[in-house]
N, C-alpha and C positions, 0 to 999 in steps of 0.2 A: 399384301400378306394379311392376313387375319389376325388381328388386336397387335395391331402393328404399333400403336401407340401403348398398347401395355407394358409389350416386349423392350420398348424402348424403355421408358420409366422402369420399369424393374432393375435393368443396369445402368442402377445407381444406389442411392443410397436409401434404403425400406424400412422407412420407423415403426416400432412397436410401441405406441401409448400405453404408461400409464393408466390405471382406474383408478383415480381417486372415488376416497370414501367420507361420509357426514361424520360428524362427530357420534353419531348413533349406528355409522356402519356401513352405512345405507350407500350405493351410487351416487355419486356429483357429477350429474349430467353438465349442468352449467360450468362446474371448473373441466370437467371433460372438454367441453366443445372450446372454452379456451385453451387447453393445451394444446389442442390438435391444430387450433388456430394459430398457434404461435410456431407450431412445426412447418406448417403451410405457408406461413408468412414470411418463415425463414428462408424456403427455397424448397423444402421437403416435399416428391411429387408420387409417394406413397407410402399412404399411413394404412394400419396392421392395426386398425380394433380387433379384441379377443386373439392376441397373442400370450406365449408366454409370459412377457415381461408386464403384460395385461391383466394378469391372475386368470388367466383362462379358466384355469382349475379349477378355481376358487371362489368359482361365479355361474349362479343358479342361469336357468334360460332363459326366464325373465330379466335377467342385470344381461347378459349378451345382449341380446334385442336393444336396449336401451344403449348400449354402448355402440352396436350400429349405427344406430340412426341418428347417437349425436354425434357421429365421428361424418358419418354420410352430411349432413347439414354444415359443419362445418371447414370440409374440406373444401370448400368452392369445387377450381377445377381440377385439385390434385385425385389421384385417384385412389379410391375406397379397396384394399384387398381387405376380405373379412377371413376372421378365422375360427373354421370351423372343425368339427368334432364328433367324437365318444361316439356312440354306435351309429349302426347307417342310417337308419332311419332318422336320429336326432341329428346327423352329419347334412341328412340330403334338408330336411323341414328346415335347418341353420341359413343351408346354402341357399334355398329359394326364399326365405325372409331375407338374408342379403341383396337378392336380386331387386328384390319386390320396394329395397328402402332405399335403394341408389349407389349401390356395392357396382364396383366392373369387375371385380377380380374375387374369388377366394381361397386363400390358404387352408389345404388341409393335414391336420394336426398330426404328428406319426401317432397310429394306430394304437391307443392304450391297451393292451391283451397281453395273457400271459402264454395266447400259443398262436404264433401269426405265421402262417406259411410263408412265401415266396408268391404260391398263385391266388394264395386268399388276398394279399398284400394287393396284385394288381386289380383282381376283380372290385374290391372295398372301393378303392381311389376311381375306377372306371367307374361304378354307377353311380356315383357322387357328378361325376364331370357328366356322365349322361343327361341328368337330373336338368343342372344348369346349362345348357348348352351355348348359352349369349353369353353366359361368362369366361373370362380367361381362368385359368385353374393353377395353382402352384402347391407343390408337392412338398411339405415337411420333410426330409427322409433323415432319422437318428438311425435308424438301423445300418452295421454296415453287412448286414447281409443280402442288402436288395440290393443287387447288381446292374451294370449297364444294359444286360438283355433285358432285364426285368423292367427300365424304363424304358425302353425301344419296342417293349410288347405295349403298354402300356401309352406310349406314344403312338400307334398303328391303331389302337382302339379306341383314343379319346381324344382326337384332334384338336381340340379346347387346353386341354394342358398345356401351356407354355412356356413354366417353368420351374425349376427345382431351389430350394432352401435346404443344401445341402449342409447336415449339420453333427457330420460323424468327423471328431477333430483327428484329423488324416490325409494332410494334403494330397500326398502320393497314390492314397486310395480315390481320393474325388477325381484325379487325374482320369486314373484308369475308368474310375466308373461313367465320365462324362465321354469320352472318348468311344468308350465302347456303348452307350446310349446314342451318338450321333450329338457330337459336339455343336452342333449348327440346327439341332433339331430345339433344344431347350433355349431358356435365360438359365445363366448359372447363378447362383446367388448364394455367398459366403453367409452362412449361417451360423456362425459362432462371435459376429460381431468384429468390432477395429481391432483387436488382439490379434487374427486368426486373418483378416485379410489379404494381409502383405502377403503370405504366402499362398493362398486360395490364387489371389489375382495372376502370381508369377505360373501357376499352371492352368490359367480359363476361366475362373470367374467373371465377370463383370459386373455387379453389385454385392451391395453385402447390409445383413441385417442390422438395426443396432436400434439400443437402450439408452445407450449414453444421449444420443441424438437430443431426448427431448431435454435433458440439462446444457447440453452446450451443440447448439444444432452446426452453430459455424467448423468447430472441430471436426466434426463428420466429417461435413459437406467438403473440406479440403482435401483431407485424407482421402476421401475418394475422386477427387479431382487427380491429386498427385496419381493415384494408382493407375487412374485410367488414362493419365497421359504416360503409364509407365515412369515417369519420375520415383524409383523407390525410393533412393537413397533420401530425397524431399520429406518422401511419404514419412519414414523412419522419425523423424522430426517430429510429428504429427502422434506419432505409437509413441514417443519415449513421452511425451507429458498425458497421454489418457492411460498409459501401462497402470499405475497408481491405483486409477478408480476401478480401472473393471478388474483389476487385481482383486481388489475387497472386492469385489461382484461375483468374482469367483470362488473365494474361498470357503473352506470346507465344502467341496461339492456344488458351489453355487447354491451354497444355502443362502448369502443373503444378495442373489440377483437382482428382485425387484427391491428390496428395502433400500440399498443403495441408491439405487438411482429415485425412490421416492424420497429420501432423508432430506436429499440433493436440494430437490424442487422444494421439501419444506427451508430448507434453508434460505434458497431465494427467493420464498413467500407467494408460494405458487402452488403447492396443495399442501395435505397434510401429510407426516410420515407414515399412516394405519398402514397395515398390510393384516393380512386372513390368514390364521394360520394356514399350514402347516409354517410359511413364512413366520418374520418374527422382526420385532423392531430392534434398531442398532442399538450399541451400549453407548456408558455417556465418551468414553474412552474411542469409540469407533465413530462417532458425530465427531468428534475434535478432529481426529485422524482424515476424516470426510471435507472438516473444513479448511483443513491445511491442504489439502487437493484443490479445491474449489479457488481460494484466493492466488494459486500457483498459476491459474488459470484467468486471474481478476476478475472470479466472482466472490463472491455476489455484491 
């Protein structure tokens, strides 16, 4: 089978690094490529430079570039999905510097527009996957209006596609949508993180995204052992002590998604808290609240 080794490693557990920043702002390539190191060393067998939780947004094309290639260098043999983006031409240019710096995989970002068809939808993501065609491909989808046919057309035209980060919170919907895609045709992959997997997993997922990973990699890494030997009621064990953290991760909107999980890492003296706006940093009230998580946990 074709990137049969992707498809494997995708179901399971898909970290999103962190970009840490200088005290002036700037990229920390160096504390990069140790974080990534320490996700990889954990057991972590793919890391997600320029994701969400990466400040994707909030990062010129020059800081991408950089975050590739120190996340490609320090991943040994784990594997590089890169994520890529904003319009086509800067989506396909992304994807082929991932190829070109040691990426196997690239995540593409749902589509930032204010008017996206259905068939604009597929055509975007096919000549993105045309472009790279030695890579394996994996699909953002927040929309929930791009449907199962819409990935089955989409699967027919871009053979490279392999799997979906399905990330519309609606279990009942991913059901149907994966189903009617050709369930055996994708990797399904829980997109909204350990909150959202127990349920993802009990209707078809088999991996799932996540943040948390790079503060407490072992946590994951269980949670989705229990899920994927079906052991819920285990797994549940596992959701009731990270409920807390990605609670604050989510709140107001998931306004403070990455600042949590970077506070974290400053806590246990492993980068700095910055984040770029639109983000914002925690209060001193929400670090306390952060640290009483964290020692619940025995850290730091």
């Amino acid at each position: 089978m074709a990137f049969e080794k992707q498809r494997r490693r995708l179901a399971g557990v898909v970290a999103i690094p962190v970009t840490p920043f200088t005290a002036d702002g700037d990229v920390e390539a160096d504390t990069y490529s140790q974080l990534v190191d320490r996700l990889v060393t954990s057991g972590v067998e793919v890391v997600t430079p320029n994701g969400n939780t990466g400040e994707f947004y909030a990062l010129d094309e020059r800081e991408t570039q950089q975050c590739l290639e120190a996340a490609a260098k320090a991943a040994r043999e784990a594997s590089v999905l890169a994520g890529v983006g904003h319009d086509l031409r800067t989506a396909v240019k992304a994807a082929k510097h991932a190829r070109d710096n040691g990426a196997d995989m690239v995540m593409i970002h749902q589509p930032v527009h204010p008017y996206v068809s259905r068939a604009g939808w597929v055509e975007y993501h096919r000549a993105i996957a045309a472009a790279v065609p030695e890579l394996g491909v994996v699909l953002y989808v927040r929309n929930p209006d791009i449907s199962g046919e819409d990935l089955a057309r989409l699967g027919e035209a871009a053979p490279n596609v392999i799997g979906v980060k399905y990330a519309v919170p609606d279990p009942a919907r991913f059901a149907s949508v994966a189903r009617d895609a050709g369930h055996e045709r994708f990797v399904w992959i829980a997109g909204l993180a350990e909150l959202s997997a127990p349920g993802y997993f009990a209707v078809g997922a088999t991996g799932f995204t996540s943040g948390l990973v790079n503060v407490a990699p072992q946590l994951s890494l269980e949670l989705f052992r229990r899920l994927r030997d079906r052991a819920f009621a285990d797994a549940m064990e596992i959701w009731d002590q990270v409920r807390p953290f990605e609670q604050m991760r989510a709140a107001e909107g998931n306004a403070n998604n990455v600042s949590v999980v970077k506070d974290a890492l400053s806590q246990l003296g492993l980068c700095r808290p910055n984040v770029r706006p639109p983000s914002r940093l925690l209060t001193a009230d929400e670090r306390d609240e952060l640290f009483t998580v964290l020692t619940s946990w025995g850290l730091p």
